[in-house]
VEXGU-562909 format. One record per residue: residue number from 0; residue in three letters; x, y, z of N, C-alpha, C, O in turn. Coordinates in nm, 4 decimals. Atoms other than C-alpha are relative to their C-alpha. Example, Ala and Ser with C-alpha at 12.3 -4.5 7.8 and 13.67 -1.06 7.14 Angstrom:
! residues 2
{0; "ALA"; {0.0890; -0.1190; 0.0000}; {1.2300; -0.4500; 0.7800}; {0.0900; 0.1200; 0.0000}; {0.1936; 0.1181; 0.0665}} {1; "SER"; {-0.0820; -0.1190; -0.0060}; {1.3670; -0.1060; 0.7140}; {-0.0770; 0.1090; 0.0730}; {-0.0261; 0.2198; 0.0899}} 
This chain:
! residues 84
{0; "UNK"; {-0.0079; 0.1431; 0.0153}; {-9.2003; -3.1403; 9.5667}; {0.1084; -0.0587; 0.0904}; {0.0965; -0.1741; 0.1317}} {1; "UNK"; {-0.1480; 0.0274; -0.0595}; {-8.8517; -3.1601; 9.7447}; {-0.0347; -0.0075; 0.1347}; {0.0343; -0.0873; 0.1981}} {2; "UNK"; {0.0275; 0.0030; -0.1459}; {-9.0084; -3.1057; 10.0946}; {-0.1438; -0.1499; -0.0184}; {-0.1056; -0.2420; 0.0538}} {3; "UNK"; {0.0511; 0.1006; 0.0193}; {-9.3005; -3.3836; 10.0066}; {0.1004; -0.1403; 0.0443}; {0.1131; -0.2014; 0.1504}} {4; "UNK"; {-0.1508; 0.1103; -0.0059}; {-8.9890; -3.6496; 9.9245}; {0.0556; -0.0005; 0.1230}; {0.0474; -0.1036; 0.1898}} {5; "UNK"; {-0.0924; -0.0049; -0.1320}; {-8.7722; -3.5263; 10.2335}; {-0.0037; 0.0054; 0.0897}; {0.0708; -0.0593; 0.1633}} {6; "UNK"; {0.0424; -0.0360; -0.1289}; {-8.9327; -3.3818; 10.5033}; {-0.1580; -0.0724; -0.0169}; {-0.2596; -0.0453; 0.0471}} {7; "UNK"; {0.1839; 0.1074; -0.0113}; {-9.2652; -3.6126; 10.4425}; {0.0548; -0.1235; 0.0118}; {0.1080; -0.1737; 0.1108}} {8; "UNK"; {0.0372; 0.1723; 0.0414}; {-9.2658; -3.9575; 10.2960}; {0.1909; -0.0542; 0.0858}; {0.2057; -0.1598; 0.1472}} {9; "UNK"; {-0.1253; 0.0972; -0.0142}; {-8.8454; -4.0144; 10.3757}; {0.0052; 0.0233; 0.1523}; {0.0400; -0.0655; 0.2300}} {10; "UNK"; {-0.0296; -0.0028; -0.1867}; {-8.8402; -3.8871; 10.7464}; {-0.1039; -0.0534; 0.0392}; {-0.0898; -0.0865; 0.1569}} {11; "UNK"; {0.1428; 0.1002; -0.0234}; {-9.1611; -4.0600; 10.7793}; {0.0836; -0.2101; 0.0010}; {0.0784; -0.3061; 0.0778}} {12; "UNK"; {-0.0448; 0.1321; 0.0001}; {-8.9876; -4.3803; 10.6855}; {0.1004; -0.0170; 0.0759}; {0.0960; -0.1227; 0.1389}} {13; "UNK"; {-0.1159; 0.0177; -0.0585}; {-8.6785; -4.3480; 10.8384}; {-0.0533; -0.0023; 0.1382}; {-0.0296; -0.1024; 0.2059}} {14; "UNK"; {0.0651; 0.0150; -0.1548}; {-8.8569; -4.2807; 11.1756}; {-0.0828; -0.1301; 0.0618}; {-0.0682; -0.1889; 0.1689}} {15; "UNK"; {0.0896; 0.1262; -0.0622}; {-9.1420; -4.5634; 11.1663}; {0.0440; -0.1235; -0.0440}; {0.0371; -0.2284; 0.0202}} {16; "UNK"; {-0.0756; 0.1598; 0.0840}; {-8.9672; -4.8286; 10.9030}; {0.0755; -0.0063; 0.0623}; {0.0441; -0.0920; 0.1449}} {17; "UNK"; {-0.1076; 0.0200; -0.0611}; {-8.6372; -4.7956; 11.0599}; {0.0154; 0.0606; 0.1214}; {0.1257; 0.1040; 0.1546}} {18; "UNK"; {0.0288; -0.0568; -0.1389}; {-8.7180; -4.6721; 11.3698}; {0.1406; 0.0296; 0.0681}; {0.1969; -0.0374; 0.1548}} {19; "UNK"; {-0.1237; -0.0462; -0.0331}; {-8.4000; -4.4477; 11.3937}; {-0.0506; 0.1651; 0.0977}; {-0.1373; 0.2475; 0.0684}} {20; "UNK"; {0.0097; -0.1330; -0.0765}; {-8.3779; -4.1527; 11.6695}; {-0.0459; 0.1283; -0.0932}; {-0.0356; 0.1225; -0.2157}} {21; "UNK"; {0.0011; -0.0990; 0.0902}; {-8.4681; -3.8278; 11.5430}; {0.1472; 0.1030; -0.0457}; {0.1493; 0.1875; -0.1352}} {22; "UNK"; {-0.1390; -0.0603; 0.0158}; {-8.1279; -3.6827; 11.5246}; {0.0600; -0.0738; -0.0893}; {0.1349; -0.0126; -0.1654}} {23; "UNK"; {-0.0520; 0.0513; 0.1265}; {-8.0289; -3.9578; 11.2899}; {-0.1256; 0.0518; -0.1552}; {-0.1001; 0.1030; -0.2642}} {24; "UNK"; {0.1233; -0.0577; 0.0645}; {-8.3696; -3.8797; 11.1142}; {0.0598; 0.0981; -0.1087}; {0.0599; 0.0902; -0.2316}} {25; "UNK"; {-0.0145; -0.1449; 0.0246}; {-8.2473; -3.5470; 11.0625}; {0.1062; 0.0060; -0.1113}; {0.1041; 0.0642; -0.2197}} {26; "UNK"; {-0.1786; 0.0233; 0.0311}; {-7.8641; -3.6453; 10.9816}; {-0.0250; -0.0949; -0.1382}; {0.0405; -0.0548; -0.2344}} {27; "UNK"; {-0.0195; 0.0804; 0.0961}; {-7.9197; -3.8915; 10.7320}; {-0.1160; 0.0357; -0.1309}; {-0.1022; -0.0177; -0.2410}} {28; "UNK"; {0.1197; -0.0494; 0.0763}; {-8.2827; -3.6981; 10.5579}; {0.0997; 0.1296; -0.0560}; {0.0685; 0.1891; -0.1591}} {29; "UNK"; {-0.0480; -0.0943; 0.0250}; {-8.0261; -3.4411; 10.5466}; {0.1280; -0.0317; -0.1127}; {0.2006; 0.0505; -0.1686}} {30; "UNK"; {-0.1605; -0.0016; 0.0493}; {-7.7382; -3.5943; 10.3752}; {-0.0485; -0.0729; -0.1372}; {0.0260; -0.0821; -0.2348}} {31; "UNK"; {0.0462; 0.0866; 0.1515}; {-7.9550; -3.8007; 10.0892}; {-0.0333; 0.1594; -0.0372}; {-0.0092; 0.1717; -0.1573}} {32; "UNK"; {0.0770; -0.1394; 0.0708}; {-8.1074; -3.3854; 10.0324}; {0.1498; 0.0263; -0.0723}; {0.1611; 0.0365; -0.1944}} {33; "UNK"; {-0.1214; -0.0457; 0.0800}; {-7.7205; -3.3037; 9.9756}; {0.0397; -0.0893; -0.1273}; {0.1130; -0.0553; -0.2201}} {34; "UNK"; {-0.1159; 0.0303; 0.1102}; {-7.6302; -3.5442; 9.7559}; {-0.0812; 0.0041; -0.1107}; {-0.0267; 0.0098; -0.2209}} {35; "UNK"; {0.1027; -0.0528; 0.1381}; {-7.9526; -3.4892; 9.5163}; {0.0052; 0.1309; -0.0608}; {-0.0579; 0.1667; -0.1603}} {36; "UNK"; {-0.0297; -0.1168; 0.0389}; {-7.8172; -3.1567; 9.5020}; {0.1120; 0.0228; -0.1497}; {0.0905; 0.1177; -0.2250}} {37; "UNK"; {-0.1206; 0.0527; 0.0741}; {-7.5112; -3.2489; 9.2610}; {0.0827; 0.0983; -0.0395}; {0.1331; 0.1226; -0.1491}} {38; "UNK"; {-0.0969; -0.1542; 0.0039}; {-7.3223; -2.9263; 9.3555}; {0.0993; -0.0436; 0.1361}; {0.0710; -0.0234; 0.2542}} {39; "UNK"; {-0.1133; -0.0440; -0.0890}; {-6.9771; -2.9962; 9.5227}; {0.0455; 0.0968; 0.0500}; {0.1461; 0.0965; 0.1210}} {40; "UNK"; {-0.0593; -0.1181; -0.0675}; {-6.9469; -2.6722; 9.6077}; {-0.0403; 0.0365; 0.0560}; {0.0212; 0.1203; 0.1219}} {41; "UNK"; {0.0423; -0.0447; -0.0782}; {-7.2041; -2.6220; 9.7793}; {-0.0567; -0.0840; 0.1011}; {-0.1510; -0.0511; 0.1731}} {42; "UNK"; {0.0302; 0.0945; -0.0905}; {-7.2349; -2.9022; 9.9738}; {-0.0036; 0.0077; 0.1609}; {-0.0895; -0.0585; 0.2191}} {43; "UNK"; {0.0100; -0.1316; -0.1309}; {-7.1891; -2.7113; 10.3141}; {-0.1427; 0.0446; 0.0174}; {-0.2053; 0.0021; 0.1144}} {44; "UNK"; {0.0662; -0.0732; -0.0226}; {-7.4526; -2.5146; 10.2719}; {-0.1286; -0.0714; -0.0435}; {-0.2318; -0.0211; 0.0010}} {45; "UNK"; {0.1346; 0.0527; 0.0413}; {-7.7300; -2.7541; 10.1031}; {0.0025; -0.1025; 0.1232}; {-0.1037; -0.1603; 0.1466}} {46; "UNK"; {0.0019; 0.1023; -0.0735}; {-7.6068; -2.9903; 10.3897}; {-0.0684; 0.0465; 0.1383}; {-0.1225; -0.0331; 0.2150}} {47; "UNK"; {0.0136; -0.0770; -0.1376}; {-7.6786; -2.7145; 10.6902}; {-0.1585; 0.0141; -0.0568}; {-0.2423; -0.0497; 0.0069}} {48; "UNK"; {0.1625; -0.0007; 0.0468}; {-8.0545; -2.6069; 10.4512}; {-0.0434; -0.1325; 0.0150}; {-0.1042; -0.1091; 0.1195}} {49; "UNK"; {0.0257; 0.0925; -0.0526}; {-8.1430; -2.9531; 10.5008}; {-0.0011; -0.0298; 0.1466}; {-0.0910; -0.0937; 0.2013}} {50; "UNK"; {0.0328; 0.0309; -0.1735}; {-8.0917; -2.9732; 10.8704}; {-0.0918; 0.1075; 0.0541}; {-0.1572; 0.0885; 0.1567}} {51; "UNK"; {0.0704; -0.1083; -0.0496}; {-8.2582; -2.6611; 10.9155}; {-0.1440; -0.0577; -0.0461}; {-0.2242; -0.0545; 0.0472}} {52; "UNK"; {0.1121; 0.0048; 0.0239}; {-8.5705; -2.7788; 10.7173}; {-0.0670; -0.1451; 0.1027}; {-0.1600; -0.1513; 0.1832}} {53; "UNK"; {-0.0005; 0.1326; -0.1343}; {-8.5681; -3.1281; 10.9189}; {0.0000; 0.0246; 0.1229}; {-0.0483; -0.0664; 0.1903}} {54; "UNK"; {0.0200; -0.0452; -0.1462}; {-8.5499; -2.9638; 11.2477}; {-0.1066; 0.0898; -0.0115}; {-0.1525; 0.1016; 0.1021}} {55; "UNK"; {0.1398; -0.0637; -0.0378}; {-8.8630; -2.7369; 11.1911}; {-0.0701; -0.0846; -0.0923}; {-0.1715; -0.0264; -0.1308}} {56; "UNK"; {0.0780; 0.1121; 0.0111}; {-8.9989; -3.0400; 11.0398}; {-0.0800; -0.0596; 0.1446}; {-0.1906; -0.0735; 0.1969}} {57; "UNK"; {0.0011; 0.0509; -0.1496}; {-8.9259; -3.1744; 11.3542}; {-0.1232; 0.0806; 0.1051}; {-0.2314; 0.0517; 0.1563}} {58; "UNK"; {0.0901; -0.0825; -0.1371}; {-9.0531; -2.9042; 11.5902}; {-0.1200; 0.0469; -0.0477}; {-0.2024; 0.0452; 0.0437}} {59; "UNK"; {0.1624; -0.0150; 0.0511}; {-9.3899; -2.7936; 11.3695}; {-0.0603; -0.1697; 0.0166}; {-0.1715; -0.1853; 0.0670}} {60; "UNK"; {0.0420; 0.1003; 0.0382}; {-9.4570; -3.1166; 11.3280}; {-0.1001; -0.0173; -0.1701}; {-0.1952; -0.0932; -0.1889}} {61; "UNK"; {0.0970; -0.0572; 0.0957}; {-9.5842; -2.9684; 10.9491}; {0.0594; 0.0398; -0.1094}; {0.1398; 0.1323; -0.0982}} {62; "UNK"; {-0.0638; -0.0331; 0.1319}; {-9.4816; -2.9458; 10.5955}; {-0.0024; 0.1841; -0.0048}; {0.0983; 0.2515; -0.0265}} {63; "UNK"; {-0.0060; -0.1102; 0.0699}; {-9.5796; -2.6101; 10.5395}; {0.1052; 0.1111; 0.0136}; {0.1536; 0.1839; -0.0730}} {64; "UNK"; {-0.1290; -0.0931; -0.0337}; {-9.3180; -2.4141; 10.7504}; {0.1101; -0.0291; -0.0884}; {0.1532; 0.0827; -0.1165}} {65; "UNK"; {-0.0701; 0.0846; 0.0344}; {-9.0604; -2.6219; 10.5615}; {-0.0070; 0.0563; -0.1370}; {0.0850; 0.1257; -0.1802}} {66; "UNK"; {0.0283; -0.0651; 0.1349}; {-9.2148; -2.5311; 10.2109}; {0.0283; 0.0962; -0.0260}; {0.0852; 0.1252; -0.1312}} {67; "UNK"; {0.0127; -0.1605; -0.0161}; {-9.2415; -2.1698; 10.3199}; {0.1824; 0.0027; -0.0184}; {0.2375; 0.0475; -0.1190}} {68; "UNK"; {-0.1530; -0.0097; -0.0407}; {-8.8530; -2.1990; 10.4284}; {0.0584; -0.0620; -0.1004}; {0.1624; 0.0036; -0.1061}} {69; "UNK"; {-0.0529; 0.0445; 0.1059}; {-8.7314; -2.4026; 10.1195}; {-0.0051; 0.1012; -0.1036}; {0.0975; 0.1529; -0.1477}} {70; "UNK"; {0.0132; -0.1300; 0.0979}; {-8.8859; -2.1366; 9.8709}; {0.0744; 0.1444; 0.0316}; {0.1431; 0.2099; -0.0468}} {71; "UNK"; {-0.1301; -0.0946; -0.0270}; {-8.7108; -1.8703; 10.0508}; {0.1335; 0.0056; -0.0083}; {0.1978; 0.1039; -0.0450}} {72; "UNK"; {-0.1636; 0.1020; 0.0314}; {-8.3716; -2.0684; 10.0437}; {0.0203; 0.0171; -0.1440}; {0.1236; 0.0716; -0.1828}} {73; "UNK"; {0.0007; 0.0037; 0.1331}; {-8.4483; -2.0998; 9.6761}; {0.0360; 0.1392; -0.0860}; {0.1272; 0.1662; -0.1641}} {74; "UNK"; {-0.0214; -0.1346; 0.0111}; {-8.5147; -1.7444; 9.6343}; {0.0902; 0.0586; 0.0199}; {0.1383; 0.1088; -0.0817}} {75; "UNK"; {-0.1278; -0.0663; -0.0522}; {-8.2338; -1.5950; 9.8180}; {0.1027; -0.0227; -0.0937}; {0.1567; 0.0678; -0.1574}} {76; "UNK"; {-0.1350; 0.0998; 0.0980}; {-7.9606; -1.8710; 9.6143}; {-0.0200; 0.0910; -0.1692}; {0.0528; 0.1542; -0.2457}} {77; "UNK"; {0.0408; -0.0691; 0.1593}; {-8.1350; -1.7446; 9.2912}; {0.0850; 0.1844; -0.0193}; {0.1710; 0.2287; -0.0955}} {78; "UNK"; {-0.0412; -0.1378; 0.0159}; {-8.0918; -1.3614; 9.3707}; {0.1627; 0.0191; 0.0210}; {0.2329; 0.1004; -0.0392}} {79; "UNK"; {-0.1866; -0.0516; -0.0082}; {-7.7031; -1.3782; 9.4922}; {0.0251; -0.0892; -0.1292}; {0.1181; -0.0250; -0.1779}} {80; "UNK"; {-0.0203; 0.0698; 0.1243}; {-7.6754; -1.6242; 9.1666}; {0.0169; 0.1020; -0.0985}; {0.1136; 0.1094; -0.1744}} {81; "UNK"; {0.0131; -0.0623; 0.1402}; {-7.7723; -1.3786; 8.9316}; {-0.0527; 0.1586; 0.0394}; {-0.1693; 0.1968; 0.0292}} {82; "UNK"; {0.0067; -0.1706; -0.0327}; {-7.7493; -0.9909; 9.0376}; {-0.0442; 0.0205; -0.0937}; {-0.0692; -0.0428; -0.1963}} {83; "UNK"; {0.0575; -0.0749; 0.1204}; {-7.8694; -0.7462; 8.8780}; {0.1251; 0.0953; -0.0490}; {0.1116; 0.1700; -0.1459}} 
């Protein structure tokens, strides 16, 4: 759902409504993802996963890489979260 919202409908708007460069695109799709996160601590790192998913937004031109790459992100966070 999170790539729908971010890397769809909001970089969609920000590009054709506000017809901002793609580097702001990126910068500012990236910095509303951090703050929906509501983890100060990891604000670094949800701020850099966001630019990463926005730049192969960018260069696929295609949700799905993005999806693929969010669920892995997810996955990974989960497993160092909670070892075994």
């Amino acid at each position: 759902m999170e790539e729908l919202v971010f890397r769809g409908a909001m970089m969609n708007f920000f590009a054709n409504t506000k017809k901002l460069p793609t580097v702001q695109v990126a910068l500012v799709t990236s910095a509303i993802f951090t703050m929906m996160h509501f983890s100060p601590a990891l604000i670094p790192v949800v701020f850099v996963v966001g630019l990463v998913l926005a730049t192969l937004r960018l260069k696929t031109g295609s949700l799905q890489p993005c999806i693929a790459a969010h669920t892995t992100s997810n996955t990974m966070f989960v497993l160092l979260a909670y070892p075994r």
